[in-house]
C-alpha positions in Angstrom: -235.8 213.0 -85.3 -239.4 211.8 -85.3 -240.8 210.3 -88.5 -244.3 208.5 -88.8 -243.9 205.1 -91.3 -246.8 203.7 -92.4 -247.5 200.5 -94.9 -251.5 199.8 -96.0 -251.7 195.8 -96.4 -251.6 194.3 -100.0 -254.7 192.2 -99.9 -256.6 195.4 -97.7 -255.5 197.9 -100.8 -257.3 195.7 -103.2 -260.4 195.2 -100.9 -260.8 198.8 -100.4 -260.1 199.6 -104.5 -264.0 198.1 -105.1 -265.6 199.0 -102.1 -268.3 200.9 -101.6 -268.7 203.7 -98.9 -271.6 202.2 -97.7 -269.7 198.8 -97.3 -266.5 200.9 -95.8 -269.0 201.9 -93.0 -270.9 199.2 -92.0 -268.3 196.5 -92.1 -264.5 197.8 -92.6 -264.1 201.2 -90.6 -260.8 200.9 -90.2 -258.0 201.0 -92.6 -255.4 198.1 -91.1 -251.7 198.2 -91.6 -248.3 198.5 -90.2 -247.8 201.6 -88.2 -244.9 203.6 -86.0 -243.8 206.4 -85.1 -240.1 206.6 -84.6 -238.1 208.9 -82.0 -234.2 209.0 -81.6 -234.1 205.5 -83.3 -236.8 204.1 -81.2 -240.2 202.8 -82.8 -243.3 203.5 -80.4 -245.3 200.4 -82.2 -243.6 197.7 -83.3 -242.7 197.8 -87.2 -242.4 194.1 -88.9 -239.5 194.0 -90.5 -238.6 194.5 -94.1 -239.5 191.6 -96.9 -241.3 189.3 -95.0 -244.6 188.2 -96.1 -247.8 189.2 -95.9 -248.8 186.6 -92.9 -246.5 187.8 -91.0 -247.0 191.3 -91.3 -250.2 190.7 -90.0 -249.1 190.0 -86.9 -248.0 193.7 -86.9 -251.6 195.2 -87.9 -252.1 198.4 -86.7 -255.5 200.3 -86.4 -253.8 203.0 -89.5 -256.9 205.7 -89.2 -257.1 205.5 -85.6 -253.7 206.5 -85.4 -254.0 209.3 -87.9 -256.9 210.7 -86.1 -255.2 210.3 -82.5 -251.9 212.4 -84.0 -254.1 214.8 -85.5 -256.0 215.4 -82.4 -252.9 215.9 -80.5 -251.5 218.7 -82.7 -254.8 220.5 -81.8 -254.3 219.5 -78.2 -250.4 221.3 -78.5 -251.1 224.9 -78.3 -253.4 224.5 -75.3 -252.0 221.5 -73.2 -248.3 221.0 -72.0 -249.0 217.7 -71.2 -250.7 214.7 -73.5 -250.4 211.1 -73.7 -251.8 208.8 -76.6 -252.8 205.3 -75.3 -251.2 202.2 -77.6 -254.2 200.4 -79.1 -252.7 197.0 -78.8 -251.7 197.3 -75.6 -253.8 197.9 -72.0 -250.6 199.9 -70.0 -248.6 201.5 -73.0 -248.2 205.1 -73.4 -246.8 208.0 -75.4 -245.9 211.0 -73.6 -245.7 214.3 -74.9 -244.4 217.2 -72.6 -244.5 220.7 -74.2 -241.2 222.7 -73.2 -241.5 225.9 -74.9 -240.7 225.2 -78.8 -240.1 221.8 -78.0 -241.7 218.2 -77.1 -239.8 215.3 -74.6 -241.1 212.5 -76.0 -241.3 209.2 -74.1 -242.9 205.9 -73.9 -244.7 204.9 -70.7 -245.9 202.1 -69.1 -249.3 202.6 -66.7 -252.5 200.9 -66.4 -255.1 203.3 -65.7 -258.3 202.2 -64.1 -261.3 200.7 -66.3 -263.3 204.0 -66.3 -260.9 205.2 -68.3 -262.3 205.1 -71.7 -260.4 207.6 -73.8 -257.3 207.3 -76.0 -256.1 210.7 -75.5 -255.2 212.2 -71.7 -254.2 215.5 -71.0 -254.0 215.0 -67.6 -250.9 214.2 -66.0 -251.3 213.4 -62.4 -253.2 210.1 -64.2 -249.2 209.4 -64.9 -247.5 210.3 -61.8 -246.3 206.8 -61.0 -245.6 205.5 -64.9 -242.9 203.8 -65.3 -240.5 204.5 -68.8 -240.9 201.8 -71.5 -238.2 201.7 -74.2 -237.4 205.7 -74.6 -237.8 208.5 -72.7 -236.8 212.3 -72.8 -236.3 212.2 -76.5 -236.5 215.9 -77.8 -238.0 216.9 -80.8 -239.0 220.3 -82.2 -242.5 221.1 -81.8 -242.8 221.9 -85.4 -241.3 219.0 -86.6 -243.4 217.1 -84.8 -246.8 218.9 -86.1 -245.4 218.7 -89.9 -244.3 215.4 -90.0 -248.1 214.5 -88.6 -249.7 217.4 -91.4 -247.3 215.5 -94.1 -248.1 212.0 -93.4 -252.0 212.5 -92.8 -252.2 214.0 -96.1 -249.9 211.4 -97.5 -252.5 208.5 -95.9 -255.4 210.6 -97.5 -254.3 210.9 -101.2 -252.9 207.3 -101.0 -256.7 206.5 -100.0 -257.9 208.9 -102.5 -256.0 206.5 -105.2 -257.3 203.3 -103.9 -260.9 204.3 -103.9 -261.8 208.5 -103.1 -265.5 207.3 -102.1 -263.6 205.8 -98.8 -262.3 209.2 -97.8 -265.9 210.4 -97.9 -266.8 208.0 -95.1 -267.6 209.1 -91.7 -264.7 207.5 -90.3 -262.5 210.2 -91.9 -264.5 213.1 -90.8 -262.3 213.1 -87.5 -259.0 213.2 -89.1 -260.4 216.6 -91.6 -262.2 218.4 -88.3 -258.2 218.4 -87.2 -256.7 218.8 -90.1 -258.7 221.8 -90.9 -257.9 223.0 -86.9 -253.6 222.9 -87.9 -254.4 225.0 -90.6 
């Protein structure tokens, strides 16, 4: 099972409803929120817990775009790399591992530190990996296609919920990214 849960923040929803794209641009970028991906019953990125309030969720924000753009890219990545691994924002050694088997992904979360010329958030490479060590899950099997249709579902889910908020923020050039891959699944 692998399911991507995401939750904009309150106050951010209502910032973004009279922004402007130039504004969304210059200054925001980002849309914040809490964000995880869940595997087998495991959440990659911590997920605050339900009904608590807003100052605490905060604790939990989550780079929400980012994300979406990182996922996106992998699903790109898939049918040319048996190996990738997404880098945890928050976090300078956490990673999730995605081994291609066929019609099928092992999923797992790792934990390695690679060197500071390392500046991307995607690796296809896994020798960078060889001496990892597992986090919370590892080996957790999901369909391939499950794992690129839950990412196609929820992407589009994030853009009309944008799209609803404010539809001159999905013109910015911060979601160019995540329609270059979503045109590439199709």
């Amino acid at each position: 099972m692998f399911n991507i849960k995401y939750e904009i923040f309150e106050d951010d929803v209502e910032e973004l409803r009279v922004m402007d794209m130039l504004t969304f641009d210059k200054e925001y970028n980002q849309i914040y929120g809490s964000f995880t991906l869940t595997l087998g019953g495991h959440d990659f990125i911590p997920y605050p817990p339900d009904h608590i309030p807003l100052s605490a969720k905060r604790l939990y924000s989550e780079l929400i775009l980012t994300y979406f753009e990182l996922l996106n890219e992998a699903v790109t990545l898939l049918d040319h790399h048996h190996y990738i691994a997404i880098k945890y924002i928050e976090n300078n050694s956490t990673w999730l591992e995605l081994r291609v088997e066929k019609d099928c992904i092992k999923v797992s979360e790792l934990e390695c530190e690679i060197g500071p010329s390392w500046n991307s958030l995607i690796c296809t490479e896994e020798k960078y990996f060889k001496d990892a060590k597992f986090g919370s899950f590892h080996d957790i099997t999901i369909l391939k296609e499950q794992f690129e249709n839950e990412v196609k579902e929820k992407t589009q889910m994030f853009i009309e919920e944008i799209k609803c908020i404010n539809p001159m923020i999905v013109e910015s050039k911060f979601f160019k990214r995540i329609f270059y891959y979503s045109a590439k699944m199709l």
